[in-house]
SEKE-755532 format. One record per residue: residue in three letters; z, x, y negated of N, C-alpha, C in turn. Coordinates in steps of 0.05 Angstrom, whole numbers, padded with zeros to 5 digits, always signed. Example, Ala and Ser with C-alpha at 12.3 -4.5 7.8 and 13.67 -1.06 7.14 Angstrom:
REM SEKE-755532
Ala+00156+00264+00114+00156+00246+00090+00156+00264+00066/Ser+00142+00257+00045+00143+00273+00021+00157+00258-00001/
***
This chain:
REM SEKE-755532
Unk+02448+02261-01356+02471+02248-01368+02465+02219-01372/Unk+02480+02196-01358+02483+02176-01375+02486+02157-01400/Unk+02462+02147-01409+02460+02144-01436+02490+02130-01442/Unk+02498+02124-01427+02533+02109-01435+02553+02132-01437/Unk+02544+02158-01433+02565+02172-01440+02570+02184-01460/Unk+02598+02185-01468+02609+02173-01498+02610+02220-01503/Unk+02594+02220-01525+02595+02247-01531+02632+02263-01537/Unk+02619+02285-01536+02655+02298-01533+02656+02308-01562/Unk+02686+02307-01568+02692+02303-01587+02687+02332-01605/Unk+02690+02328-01636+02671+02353-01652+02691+02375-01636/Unk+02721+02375-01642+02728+02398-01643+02755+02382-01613/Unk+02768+02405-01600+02776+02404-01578+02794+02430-01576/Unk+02826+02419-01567+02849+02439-01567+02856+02425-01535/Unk+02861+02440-01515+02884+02424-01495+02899+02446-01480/Unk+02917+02442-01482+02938+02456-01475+02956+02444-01450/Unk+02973+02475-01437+02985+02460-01408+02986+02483-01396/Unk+02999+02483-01373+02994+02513-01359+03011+02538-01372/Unk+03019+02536-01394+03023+02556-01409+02997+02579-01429/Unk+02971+02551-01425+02951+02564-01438+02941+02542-01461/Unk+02923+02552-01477+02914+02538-01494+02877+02544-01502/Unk+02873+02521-01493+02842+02517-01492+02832+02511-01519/Unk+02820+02528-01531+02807+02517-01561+02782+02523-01565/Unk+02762+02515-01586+02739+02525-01583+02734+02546-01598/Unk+02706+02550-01585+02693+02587-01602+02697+02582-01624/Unk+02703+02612-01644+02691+02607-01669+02681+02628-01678/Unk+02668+02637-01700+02654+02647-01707+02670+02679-01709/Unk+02697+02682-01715+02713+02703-01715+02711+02714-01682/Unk+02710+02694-01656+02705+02701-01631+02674+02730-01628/Unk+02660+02723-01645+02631+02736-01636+02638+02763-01631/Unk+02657+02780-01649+02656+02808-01633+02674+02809-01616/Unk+02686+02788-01607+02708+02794-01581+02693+02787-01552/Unk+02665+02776-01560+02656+02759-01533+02643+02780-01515/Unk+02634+02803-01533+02609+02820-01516+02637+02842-01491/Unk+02665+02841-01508+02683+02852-01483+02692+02837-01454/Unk+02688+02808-01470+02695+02791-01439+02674+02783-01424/Unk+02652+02785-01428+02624+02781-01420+02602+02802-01405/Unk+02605+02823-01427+02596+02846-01418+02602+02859-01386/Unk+02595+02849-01366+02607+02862-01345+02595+02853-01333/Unk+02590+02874-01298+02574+02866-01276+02584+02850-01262/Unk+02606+02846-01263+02619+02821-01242+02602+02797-01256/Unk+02614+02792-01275+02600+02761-01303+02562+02773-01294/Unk+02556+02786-01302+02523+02783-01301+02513+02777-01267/Unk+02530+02786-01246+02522+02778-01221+02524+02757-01222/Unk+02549+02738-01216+02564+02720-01208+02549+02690-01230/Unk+02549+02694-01252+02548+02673-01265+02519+02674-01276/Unk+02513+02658-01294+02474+02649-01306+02483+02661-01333/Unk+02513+02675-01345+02514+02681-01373+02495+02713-01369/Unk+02487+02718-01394+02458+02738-01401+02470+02768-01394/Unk+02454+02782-01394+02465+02815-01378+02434+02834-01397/Unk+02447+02848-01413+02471+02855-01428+02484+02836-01449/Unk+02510+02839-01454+02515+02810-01470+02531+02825-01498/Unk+02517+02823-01525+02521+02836-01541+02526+02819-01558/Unk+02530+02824-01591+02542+02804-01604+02515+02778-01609/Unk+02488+02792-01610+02468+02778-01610+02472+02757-01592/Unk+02470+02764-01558+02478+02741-01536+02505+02720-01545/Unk+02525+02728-01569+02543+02723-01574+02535+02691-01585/Unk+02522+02705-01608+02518+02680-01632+02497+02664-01609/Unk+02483+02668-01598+02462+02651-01580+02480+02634-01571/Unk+02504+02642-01552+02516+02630-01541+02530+02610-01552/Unk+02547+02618-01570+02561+02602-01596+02539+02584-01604/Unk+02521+02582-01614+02495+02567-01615+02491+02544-01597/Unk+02485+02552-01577+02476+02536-01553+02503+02509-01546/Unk+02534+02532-01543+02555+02516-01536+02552+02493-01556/Unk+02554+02494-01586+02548+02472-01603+02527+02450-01608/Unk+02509+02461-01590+02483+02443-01593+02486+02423-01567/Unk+02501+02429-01544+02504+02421-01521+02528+02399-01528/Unk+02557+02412-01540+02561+02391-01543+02565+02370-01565/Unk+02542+02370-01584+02530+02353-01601+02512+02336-01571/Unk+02494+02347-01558+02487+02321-01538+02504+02316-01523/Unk+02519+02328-01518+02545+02307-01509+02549+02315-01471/Unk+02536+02341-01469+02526+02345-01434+02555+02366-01427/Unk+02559+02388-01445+02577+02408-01434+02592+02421-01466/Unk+02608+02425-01456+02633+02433-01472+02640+02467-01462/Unk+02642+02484-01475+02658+02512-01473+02675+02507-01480/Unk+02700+02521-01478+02732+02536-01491+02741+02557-01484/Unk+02746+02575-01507+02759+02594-01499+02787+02596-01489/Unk+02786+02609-01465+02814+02611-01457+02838+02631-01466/Unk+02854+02623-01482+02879+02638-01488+02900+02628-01489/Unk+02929+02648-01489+02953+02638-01487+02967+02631-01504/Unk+02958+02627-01525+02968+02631-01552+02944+02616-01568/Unk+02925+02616-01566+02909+02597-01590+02892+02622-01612/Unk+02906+02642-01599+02884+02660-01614+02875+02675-01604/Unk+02863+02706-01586+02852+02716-01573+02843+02709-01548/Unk+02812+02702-01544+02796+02690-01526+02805+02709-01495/Unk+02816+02705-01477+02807+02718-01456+02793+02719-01432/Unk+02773+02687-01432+02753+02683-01422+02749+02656-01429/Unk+02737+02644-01415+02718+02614-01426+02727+02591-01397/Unk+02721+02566-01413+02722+02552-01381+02702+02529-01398/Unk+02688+02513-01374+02660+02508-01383+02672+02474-01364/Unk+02665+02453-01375+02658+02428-01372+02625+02415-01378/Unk+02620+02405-01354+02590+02398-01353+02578+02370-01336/Unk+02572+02343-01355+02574+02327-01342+02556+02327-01323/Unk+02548+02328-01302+02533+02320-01287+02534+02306-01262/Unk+02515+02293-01248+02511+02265-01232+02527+02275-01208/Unk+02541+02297-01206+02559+02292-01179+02588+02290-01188/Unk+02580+02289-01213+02611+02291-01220+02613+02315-01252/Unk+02642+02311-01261+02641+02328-01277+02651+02362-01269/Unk+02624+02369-01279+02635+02409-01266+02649+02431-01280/Unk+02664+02440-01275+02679+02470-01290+02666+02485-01278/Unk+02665+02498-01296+02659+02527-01292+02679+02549-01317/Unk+02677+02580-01304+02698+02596-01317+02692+02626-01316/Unk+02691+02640-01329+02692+02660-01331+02714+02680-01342/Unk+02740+02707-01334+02754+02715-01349+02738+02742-01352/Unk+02742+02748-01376+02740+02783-01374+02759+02796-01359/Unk+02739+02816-01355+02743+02845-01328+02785+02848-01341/Unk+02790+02851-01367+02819+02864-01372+02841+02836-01369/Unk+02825+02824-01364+02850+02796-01371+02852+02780-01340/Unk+02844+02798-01323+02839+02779-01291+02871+02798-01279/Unk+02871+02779-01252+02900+02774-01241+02919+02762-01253/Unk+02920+02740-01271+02944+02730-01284+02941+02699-01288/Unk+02919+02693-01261+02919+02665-01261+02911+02642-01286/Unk+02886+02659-01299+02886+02645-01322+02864+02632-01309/Unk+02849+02642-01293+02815+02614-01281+02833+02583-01270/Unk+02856+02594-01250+02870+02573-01237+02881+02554-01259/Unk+02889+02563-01284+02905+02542-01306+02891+02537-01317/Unk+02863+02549-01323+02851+02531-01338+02827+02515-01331/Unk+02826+02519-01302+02810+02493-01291+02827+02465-01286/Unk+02855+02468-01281+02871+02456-01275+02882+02434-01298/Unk+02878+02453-01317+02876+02439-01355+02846+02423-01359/Unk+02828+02440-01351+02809+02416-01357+02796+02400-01338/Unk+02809+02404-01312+02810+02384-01292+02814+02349-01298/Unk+02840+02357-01311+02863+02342-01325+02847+02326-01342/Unk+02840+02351-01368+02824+02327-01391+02805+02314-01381/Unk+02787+02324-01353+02757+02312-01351+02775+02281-01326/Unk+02803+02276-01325+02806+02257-01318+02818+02243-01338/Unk+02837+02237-01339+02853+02234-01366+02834+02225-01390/Unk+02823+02247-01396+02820+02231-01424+02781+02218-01431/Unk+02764+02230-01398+02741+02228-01397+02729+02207-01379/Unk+02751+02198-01360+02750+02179-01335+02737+02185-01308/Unk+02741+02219-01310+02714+02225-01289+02734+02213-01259/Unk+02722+02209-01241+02735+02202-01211+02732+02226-01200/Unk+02706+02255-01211+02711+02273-01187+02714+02299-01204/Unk+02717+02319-01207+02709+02347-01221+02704+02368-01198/Unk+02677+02385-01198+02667+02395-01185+02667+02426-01188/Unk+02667+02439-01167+02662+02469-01173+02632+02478-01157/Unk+02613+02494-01171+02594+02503-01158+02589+02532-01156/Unk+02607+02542-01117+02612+02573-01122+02595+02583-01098/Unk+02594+02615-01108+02577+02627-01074+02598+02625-01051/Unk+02597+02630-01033+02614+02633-01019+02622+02651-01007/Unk+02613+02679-01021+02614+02712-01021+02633+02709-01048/Unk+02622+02695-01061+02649+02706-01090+02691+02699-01079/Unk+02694+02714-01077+02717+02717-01064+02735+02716-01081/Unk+02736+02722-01107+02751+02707-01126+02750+02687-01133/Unk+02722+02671-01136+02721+02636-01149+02737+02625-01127/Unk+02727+02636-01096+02739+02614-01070+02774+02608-01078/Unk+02781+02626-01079+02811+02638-01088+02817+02618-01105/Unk+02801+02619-01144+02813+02601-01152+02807+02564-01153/Unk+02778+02558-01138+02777+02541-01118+02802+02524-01101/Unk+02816+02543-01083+02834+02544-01064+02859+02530-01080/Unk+02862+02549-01101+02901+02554-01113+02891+02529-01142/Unk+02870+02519-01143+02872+02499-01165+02874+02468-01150/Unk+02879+02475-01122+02877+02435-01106+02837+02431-01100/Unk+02815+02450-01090+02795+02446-01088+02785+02435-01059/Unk+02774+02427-01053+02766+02420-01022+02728+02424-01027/Unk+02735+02437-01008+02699+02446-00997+02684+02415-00992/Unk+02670+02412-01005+02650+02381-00990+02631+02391-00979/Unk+02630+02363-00964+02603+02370-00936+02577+02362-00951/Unk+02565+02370-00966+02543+02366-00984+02524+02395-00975/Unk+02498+02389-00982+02482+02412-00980+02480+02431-00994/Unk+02485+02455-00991+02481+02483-01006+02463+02480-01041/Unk+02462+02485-01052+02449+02487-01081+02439+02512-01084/Unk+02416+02515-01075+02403+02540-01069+02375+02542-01088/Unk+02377+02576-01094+02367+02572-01122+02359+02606-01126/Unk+02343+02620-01138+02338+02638-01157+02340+02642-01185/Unk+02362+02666-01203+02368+02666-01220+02370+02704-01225/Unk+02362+02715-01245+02364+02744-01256+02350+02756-01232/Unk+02339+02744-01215+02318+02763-01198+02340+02762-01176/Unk+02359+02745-01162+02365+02742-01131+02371+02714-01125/Unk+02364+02707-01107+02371+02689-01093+02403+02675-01095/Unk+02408+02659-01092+02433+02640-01092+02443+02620-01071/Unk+02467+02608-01069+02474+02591-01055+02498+02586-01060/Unk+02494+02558-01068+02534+02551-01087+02541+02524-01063/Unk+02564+02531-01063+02576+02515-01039+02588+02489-01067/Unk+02591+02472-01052+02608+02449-01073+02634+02446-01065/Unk+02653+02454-01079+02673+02442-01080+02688+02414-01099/Unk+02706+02394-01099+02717+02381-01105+02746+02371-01108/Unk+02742+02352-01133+02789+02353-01134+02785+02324-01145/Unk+02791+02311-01132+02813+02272-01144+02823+02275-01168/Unk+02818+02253-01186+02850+02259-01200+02877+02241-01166/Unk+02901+02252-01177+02917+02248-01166+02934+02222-01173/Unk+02941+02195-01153+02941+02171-01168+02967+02181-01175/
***
């Protein structure tokens, strides 16, 4: 991170899409181990497998300490401002600023990854100045490509990000989105 980059702010609402992005709170911890808990989330993503209320507060933990340095931001994603039904993740780093997202297993098909990358696409231009926002996906995950695809993403010609994590091997393709003048 850029010592010039201006930390994110304590607390964070953004709304759009017909969703509303707010942060964890402490009433979230026993709702997280249902959206989390799952083989899709423990393959696909670096969040912990098994994920219980323990992994909960860790997480809640970590999200706050992260963005007190000012590197990455969580939100839970809901339609309404109160029941979490998955997370979407902002993370400054030197290619750009990255989302990342996760929905739980009961709350998928309803286009909530696509609105709320699309929401914080938005804020990480708008109100952060980024020029690029990045996605880092396999290119077997056939749902990220999907919401990749349906959020305005373009595949870049950059080198693979290849890597070992939970005991297999990896390879995240980069994708990218403009803001739009």
């Amino acid at each position: 991170m850029s010592s010039t980059a201006s930390p994110f702010p304590d607390r964070i609402r953004l709304t759009g899409e017909g969703l509303v992005l707010r942060d964890w709170t402490e009433a979230d911890l026993t709702l997280m181990p249902d959206l989390f808990d799952h083989p899709d989330i423990a393959y696909w993503t670096p969040i912990v497998s098994p994920f219980d209320e323990a992994a909960a507060r860790v997480r809640l933990d970590r999200d706050r300490r992260l963005r007190a340095e000012g590197t990455t931001i969580l939100l839970a994603i809901t339609v309404d401002g109160r029941a979490p039904l998955g997370e979407v993740m902002l993370r400054r780093a030197p290619e750009g600023m990255e989302i990342g997202y996760a929905v739980g297993p009961a709350h998928r098909g309803q286009g909530l990854a696509v609105r709320a990358v699309r929401v914080m696409a938005r804020y990480a231009f708008e109100q952060l100045g980024a020029d690029q926002v990045i996605l880092e996906l396999e290119a077997e995950n056939a749902a990220s490509v999907a919401v990749a695809t349906k959020a305005g993403f373009s595949l870049l010609d950059v080198p693979l990000i290849e890597g070992e994590e939970k005991g297999r091997p990896f390879a995240l393709q980069t994708w990218g989105l403009r803001p739009t003048s």
